[in-house]
C-alpha positions in Angstrom: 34.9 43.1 35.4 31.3 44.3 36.2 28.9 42.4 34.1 25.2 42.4 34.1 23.5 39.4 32.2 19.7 40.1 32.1 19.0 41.1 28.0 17.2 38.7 26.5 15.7 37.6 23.3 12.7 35.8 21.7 13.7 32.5 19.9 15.8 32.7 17.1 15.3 35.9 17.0 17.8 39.5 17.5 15.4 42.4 17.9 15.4 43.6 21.7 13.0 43.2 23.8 10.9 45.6 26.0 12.2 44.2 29.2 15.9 44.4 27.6 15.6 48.1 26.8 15.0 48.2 30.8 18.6 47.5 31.5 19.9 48.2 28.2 18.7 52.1 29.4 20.8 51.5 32.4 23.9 50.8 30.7 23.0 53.9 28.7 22.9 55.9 32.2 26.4 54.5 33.0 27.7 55.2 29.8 26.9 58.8 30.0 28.0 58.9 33.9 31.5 57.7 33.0 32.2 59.2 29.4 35.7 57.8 29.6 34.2 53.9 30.0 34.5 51.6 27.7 32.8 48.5 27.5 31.8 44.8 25.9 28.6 43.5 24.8 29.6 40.0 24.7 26.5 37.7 23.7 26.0 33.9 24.5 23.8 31.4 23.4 22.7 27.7 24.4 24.2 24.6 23.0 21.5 23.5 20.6 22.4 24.2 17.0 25.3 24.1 15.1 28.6 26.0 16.4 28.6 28.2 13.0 24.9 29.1 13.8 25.1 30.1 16.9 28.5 32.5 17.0 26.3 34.3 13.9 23.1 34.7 16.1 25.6 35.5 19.1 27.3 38.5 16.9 23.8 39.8 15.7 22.3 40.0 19.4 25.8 42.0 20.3 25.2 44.0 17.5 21.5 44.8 17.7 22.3 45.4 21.6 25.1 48.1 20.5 22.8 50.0 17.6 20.5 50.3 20.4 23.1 52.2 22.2 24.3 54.1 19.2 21.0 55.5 18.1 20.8 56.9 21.5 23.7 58.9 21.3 26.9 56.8 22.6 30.0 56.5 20.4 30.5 53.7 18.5 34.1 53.1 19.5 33.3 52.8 23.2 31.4 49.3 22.6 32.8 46.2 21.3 30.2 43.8 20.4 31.3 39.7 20.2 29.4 36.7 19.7 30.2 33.7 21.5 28.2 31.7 20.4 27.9 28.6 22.7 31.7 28.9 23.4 31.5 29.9 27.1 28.8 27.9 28.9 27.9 30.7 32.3 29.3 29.1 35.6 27.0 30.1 38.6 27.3 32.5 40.7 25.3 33.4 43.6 23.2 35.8 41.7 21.8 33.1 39.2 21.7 30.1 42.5 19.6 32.8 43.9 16.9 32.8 41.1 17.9 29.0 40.0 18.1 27.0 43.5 18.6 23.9 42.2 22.1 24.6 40.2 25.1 24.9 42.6 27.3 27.9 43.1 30.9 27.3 40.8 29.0 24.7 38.2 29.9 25.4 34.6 26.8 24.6 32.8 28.2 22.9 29.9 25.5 20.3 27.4 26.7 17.4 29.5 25.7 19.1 32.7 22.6 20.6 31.6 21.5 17.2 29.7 22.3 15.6 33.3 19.5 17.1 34.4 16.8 15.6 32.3 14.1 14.4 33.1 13.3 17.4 34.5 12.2 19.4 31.4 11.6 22.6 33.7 15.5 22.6 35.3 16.9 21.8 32.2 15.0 24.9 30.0 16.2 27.2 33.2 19.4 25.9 32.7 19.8 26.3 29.0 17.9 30.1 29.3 20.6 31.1 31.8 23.4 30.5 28.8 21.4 32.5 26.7 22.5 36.0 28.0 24.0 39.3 26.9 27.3 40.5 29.2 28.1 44.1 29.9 31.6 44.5 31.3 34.4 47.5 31.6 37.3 47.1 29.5 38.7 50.5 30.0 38.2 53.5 31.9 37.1 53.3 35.7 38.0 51.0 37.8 34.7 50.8 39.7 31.7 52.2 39.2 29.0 53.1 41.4 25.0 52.0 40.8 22.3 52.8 42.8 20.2 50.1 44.4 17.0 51.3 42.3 18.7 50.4 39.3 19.2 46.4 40.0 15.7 46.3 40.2 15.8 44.5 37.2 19.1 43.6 37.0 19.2 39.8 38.2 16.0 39.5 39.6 13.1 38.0 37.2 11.3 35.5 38.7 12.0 31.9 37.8 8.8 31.2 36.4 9.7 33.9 33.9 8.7 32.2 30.4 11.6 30.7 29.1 12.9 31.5 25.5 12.9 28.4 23.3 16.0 28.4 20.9 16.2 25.2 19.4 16.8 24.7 15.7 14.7 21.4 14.3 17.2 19.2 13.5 20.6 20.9 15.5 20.4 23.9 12.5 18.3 26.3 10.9 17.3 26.2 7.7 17.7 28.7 5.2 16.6 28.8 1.6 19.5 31.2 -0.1 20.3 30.2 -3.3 23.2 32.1 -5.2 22.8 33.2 -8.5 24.3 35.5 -10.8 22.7 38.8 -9.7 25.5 40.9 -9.8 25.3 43.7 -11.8 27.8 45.7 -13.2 27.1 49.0 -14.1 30.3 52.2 -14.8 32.2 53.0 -11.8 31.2 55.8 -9.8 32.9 58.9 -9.3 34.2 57.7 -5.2 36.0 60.7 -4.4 32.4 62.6 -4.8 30.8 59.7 -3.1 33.1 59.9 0.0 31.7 63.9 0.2 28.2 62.9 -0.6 27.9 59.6 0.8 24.8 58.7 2.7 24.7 57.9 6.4 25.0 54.5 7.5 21.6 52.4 8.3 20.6 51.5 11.8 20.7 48.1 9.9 24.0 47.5 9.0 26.6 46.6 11.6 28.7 49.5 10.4 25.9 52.1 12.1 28.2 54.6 14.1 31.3 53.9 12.6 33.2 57.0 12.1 36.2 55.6 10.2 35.0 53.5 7.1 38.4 53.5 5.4 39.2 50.3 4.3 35.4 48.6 4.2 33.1 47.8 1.7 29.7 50.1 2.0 26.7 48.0 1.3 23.9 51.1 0.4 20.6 49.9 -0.6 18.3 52.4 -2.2 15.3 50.9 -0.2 15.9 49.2 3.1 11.9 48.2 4.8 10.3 47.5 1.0 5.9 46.8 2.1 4.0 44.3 0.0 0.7 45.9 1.6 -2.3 43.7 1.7 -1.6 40.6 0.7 -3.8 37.7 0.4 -2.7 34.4 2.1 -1.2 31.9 -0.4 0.0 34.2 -2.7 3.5 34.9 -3.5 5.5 38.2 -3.8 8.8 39.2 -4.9 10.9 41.8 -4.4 14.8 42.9 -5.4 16.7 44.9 -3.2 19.5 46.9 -4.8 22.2 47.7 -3.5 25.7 49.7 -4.5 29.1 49.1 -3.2 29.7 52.9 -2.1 33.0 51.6 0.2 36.9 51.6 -1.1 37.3 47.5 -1.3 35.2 45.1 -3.3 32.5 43.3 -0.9 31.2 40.0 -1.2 28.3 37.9 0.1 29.3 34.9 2.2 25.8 34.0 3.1 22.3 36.0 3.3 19.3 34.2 5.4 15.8 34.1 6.1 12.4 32.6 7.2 11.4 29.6 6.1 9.1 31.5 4.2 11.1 33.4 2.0 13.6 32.2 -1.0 16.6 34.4 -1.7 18.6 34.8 -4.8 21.7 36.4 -5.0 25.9 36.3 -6.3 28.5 35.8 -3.9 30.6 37.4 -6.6 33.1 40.5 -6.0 31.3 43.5 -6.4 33.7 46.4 -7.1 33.5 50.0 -5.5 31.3 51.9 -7.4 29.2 48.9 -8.8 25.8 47.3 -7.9 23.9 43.7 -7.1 20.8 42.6 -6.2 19.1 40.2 -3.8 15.8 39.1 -5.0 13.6 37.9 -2.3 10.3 36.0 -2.7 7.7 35.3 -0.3 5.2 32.8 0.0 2.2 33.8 2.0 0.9 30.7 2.4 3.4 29.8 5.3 2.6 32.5 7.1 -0.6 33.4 9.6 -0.5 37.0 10.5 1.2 40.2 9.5 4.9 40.8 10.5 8.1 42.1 9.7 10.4 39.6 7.7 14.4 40.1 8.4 16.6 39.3 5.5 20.5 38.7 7.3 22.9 39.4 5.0 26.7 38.6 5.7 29.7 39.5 3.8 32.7 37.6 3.3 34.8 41.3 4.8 35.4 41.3 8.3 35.6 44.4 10.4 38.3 44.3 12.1 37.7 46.1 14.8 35.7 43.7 16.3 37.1 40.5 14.1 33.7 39.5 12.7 32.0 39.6 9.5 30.1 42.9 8.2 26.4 42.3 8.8 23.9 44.1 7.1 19.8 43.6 7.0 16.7 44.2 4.9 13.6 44.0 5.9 10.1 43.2 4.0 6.7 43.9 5.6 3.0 43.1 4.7 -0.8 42.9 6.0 -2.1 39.2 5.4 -5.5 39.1 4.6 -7.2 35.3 4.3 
């Protein structure tokens, strides 16, 4: 299969970058050239953190890698996104020797071979940034595909001093601060019939976004999405509850929502019925932050979507404007 394996992402972090949306606009190209093509976004992290952690941070790179996609006009259907986690350590190929010298063409870079390589703190980053990598390849329609030589400018080619992306966890995993409670709220069932006619559009958040057929699947609507503390003055702390209703055909449950280190989250992991609601109440201590930003809030149900085997994930956000 073709594969390209140049998106990248900040530490710990999902969101795309600018230099991703450079070759994430190429795929876009092809996928408008070939209409019939249909492809993977497999993503792939290094081996530091737990297993668990990293096929969840894999998924939510594939994912935010195919919403870019969607929001620009391509069909759902026609990507399949998969984490894998730290599950396929890259083997080398001439394209990566070529911007890593020192690693040899056909070695799989597994821990033990990148750990091998210590004390050199510079080849063993490279080595661990090289597993952390999004994969484009064709799993149906054309057989080949033609690119033009303008467009692997920047497919392949940054430089080896390129700043490498830390993604260590302290302590092998990342923390998170959920604490379930009993926030589910139960409220008279909804006419669903009336909601399938009048039922809002799926958020760019949710993994769901460009789904055409939600038959089956639990619909996670929030009446408020990006909720803003505006100013807020360092130390103090804010809370918020996002509320959501089950507007799907199945019950949906929260397996696990997470965080910054900065925020503690309360929710049920209780069934919540079509047609009923719960809440997630976030709160937010200032004091452990420096500048403003935009907090994500991971949520993950227990239902898996099975078209691409992996749990529904849906996100919240939080913003504010620090003042000290």
């Amino acid at each position: 299969p073709f594969v390209l394996q140049n998106i990248y992402y900040d530490f710990d972090d999902d969101k795309i970058l600018p230099d991703a949306e450079r070759d994430l606009q190429v795929i876009l190209e092809l996928m408008n050239e070939y209409p019939d093509m249909v492809i993977e976004l497999s993503s792939h992290t290094d081996s530091r953190g737990t297993e668990a952690y990293n096929r969840n941070l894999s998924q939510r790179r594939a994912e935010s890698a195919r919403r870019w996609l969607v929001a620009r006009g391509v069909e759902r259907r026609r990507i399949q996104a998969k984490g894998y986690g730290e599950s396929q350590p890259k083997v080398v190929d001439e394209r990566v020797k070529e911007r890593f010298p020192f690693l040899n063409v056909g070695d799989t870079l597994t821990e033990e071979y990148i750990n091998s390589l210590l004390p050199d703190t510079a080849k063993f980053e490279a080595a661990h940034q090289v597993n952390r990598r999004t994969e484009f390849k064709i799993i149906d329609g054309p057989t080949s595909i033609t690119i033009e030589e303008e467009r692997l400018i920047q497919i392949g080619n940054r430089k080896v001093d390129e700043k490498i992306k830390e993604e260590v966890k302290p302590g092998g995993k990342k923390e998170n601060n959920e604490k379930p409670g009993g926030n589910s709220v139960k409220e008279a069932p909804i006419d669903l019939e009336l909601s399938r006619q009048q039922r809002p559009p799926i958020h760019q958040l949710s993994s769901l976004y460009g789904k055409k057929d939600l038959s089956g699947l639990p619909i996670m609507h929030f009446e408020e999405r990006v909720h803003d503390f505006g100013t807020v003055k360092k130390g103090e702390v804010k809370t918020h509850v996002f509320t959501f209703t089950n507007l799907g055909e199945v019950p949906l449950s929260i397996d696990i929502a997470t965080s910054c280190d900065c925020t503690t989250l309360d929710y049920s992991t209780s069934e919540v019925k079509p047609g009923e609601s719960g809440k997630i109440k976030v709160t937010f201590d200032s004091g452990k932050k420096d500048e403003d930003e935009t907090v994500d809030v991971d949520i993950y149900l227990k239902n898996i979507d099975p078209e691409i085997g992996a749990p529904i994930f849906e996100r919240v956000q939080y913003t504010y404007h620090l003042v000290k």
